[in-house]
N, C-alpha and C positions, 0 to 999 in steps of 0.2 A: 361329480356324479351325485344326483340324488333321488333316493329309489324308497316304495313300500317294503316293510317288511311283513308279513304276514305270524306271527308269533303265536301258533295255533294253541298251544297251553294256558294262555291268560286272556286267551278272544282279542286280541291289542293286534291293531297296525301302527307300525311305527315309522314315519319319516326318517331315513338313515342318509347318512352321507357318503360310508362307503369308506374306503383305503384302500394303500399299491397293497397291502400283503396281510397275512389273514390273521396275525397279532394284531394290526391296526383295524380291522376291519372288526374282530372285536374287541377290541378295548373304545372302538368310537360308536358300536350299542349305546356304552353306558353316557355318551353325551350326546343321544338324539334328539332333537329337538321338537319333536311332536311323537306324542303318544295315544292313539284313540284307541279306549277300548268300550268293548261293545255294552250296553247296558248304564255304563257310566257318561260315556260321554257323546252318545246317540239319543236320537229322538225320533218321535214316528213320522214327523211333517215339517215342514220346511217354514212355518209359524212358529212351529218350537221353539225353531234356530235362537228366532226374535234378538239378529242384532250380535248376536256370540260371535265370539273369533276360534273357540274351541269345541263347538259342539258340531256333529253334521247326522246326515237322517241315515237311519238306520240301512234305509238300499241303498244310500251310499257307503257306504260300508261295506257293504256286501259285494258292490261294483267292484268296489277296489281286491278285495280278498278273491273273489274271483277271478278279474285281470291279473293277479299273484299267481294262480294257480295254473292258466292258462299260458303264461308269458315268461314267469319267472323261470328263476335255477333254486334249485334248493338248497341252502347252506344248514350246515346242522353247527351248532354251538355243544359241545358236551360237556356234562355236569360237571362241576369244578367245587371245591371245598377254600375255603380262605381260609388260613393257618395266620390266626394274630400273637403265634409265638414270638 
């Protein structure tokens, strides 16, 4: 399975891969393999691009966040603290 996530906090779509059960599903967030966020790694025209393998235009972007919004399920991740005791 491989699915957008829509990450509405950091403006980011993220390529996921997914998992059977919902410790795996987040512990493999932190190994997604693509990350677009908006302003960083968008452009206004499809010239921009010029050849990139990580940038895409900004209504794409939008396409995709959109199709999340319309199609997806919502997962919620809740805040977590790491204890380097």
């Amino acid at each position: 399975m491989q699915v957008w996530v829509h990450w509405q906090e950091q403006k980011a779509i993220i390529l996921w891969q997914g998992g059977e059960d919902e410790e795996t599903q987040i512990a493999s967030m932190a190994l997604a393999r693509k990350e677009l966020v908006l302003g960083r790694d968008t452009v206004k025209s499809e010239e921009e691009i010029n050849g990139s393998s990580y940038l895409i235009t900004e209504s794409a972007w939008h396409d995709i966040v959109n199709d999340c919004a319309r199609k997806g399920q919502p997962f919620t991740i809740s805040p977590f603290s790491i204890n380097n005791a």
